[in-house]
C-alpha positions as CSV (number, residue, x, y, z in Angstrom):
1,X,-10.1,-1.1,-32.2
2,X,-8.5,2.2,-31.8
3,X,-7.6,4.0,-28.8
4,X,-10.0,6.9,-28.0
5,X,-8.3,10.0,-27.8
6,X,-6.5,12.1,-25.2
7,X,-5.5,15.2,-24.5
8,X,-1.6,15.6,-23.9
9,X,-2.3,16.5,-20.1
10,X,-4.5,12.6,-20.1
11,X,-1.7,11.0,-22.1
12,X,0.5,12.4,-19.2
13,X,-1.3,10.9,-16.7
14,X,-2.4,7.2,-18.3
15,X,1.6,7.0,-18.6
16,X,1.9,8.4,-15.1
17,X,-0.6,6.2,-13.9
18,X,0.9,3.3,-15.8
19,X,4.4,4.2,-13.7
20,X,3.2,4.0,-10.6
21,X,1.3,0.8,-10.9
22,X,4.6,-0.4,-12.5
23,X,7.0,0.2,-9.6
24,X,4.7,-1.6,-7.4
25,X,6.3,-4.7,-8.3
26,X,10.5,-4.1,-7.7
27,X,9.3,-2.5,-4.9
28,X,7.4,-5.3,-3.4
29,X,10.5,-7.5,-4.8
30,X,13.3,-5.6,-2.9
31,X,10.6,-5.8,-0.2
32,X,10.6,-8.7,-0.1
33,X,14.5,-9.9,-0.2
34,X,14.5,-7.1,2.4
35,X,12.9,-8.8,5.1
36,X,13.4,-12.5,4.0
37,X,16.4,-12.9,6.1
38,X,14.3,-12.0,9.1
39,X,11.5,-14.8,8.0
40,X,9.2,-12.3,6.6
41,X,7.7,-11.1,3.1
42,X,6.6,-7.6,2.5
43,X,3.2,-8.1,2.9
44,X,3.9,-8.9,6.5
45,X,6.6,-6.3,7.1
46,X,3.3,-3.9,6.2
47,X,1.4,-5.5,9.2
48,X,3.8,-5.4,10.8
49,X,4.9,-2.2,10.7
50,X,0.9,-1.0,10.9
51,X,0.3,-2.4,14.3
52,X,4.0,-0.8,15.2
53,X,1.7,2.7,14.7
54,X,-0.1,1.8,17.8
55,X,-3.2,-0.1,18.7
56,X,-5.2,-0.6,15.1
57,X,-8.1,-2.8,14.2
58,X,-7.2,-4.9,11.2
59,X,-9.7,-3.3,9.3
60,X,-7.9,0.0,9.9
61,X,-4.6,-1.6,9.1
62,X,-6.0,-2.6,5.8
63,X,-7.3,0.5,5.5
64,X,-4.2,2.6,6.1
65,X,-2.0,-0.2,4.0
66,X,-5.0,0.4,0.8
67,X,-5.4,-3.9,0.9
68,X,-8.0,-6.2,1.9
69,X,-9.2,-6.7,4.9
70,X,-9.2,-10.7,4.8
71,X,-5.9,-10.4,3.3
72,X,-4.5,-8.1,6.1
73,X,-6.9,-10.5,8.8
74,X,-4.8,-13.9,7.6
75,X,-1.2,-12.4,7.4
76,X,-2.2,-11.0,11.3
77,X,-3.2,-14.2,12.1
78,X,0.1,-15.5,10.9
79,X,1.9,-13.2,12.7
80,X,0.1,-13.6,16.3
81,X,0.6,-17.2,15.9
82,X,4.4,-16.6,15.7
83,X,4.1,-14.0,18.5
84,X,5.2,-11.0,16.7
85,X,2.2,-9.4,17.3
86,X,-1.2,-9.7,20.0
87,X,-4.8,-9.4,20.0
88,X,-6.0,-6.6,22.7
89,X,-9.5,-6.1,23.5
90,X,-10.8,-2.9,21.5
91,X,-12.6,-0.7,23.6
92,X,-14.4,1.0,20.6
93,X,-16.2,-2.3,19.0
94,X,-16.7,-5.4,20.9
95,X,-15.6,-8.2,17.9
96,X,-12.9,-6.0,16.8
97,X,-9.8,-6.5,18.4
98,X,-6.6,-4.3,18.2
99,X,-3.3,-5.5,16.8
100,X,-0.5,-4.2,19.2
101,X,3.3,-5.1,18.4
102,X,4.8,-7.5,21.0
103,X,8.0,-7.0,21.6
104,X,9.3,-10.2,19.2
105,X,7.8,-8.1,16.2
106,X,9.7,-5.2,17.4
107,X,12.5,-7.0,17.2
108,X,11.8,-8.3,13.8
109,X,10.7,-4.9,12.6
110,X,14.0,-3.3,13.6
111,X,16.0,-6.2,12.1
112,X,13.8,-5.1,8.4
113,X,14.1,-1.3,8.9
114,X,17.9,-1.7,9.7
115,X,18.4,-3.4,5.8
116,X,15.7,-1.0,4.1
117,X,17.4,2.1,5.7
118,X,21.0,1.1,4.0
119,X,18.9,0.4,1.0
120,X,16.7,4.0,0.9
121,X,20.0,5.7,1.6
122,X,21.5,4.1,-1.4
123,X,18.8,4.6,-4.1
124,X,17.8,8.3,-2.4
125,X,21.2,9.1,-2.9
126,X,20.9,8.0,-6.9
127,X,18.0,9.3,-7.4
128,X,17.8,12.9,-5.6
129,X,16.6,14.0,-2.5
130,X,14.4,16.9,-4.0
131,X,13.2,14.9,-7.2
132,X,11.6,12.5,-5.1
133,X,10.6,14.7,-2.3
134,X,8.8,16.4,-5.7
135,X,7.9,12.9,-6.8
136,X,6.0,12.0,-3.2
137,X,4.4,15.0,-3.5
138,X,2.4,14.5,-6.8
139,X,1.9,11.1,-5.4
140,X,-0.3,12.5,-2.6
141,X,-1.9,15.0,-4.6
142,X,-2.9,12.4,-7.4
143,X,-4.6,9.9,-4.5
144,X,-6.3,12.4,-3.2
145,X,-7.4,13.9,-6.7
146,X,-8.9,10.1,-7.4
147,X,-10.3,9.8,-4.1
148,X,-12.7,13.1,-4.9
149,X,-13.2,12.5,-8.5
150,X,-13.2,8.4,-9.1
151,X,-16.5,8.0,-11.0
152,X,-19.1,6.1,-8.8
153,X,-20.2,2.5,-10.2
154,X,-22.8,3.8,-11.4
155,X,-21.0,6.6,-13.5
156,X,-18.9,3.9,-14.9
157,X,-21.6,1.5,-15.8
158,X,-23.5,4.2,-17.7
159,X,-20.1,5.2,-19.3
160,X,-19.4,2.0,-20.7
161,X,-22.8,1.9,-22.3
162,X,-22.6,4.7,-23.8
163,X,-19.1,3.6,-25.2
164,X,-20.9,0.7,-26.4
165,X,-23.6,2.7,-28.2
166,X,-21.5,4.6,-29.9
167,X,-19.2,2.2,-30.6
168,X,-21.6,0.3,-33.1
């Protein structure tokens, strides 16, 4: 099967895209020795640092954070059970409560943002204040391109089968 062809500004982007989803994975590694010595992974350190924001319903945490809402409800969990963080009543939806920071989590959080400041200071410096500034930029832009333009399921079901018919 060949690949279908691109114009040079796609090819940009597919290896762009391909980039991005790529540095996901040091980053949630350093994350994670990052906050290890304070008991925590980076998937928690993101909780954590969420409810830090104020007052937010897990579902706007998840939200905010671009995971699953389960996945965000079970690593809150966790972290109310170890005290780093409490339930509140949410005056805007009865069943929802609000995560809020206790001040354990605080604690913990400042321990984690201590390490990943000497860290960002390091690799910032090796890598260019404006070239990621410029970097974080496109970043943006590009989410909020695919946010306006990602085709709806049903654009990408008809898509697909007209791949497959003119595939044959």
């Amino acid at each position: 099967m060949n690949d279908p062809d691109r114009t040079p500004a796609g090819d940009a982007f597919a290896e762009f895209a391909i980039s991005v989803l790529r540095l996901a994975g040091p980053l949630n590694v350093a994350g994670d020795i990052l906050a290890k010595p304070s008991g925590q992974t980076s998937a928690r350190w993101q909780v954590l640092a969420a409810a830090r924001h104020g007052p937010m319903s897990v579902a706007d945490a998840a939200r905010a954070l671009g995971l699953a809402r389960q996945g965000v409800q079970r690593i809150a969990d966790l972290l109310a059970e170890e005290g780093l963080i409490a339930y509140e009543d949410n005056p805007a939806h009865q069943r929802a409560k609000l995560m809020v920071l206790t001040p354990a989590g605080t604690g913990v959080l400042g321990e984690i943002k201590e390490r990943q400041a000497a860290w960002a200071d390091r690799l910032g410096a090796d890598l260019g204040e404006d070239r990621l500034r410029q970097a974080s930029a496109l970043i943006a832009e590009a989410i909020s391109v695919l946010k306006e333009r990602s085709p709806l399921p049903e654009q990408a079901s008809e898509d697909q089968g007209h791949v497959r018919r003119n595939s044959r």
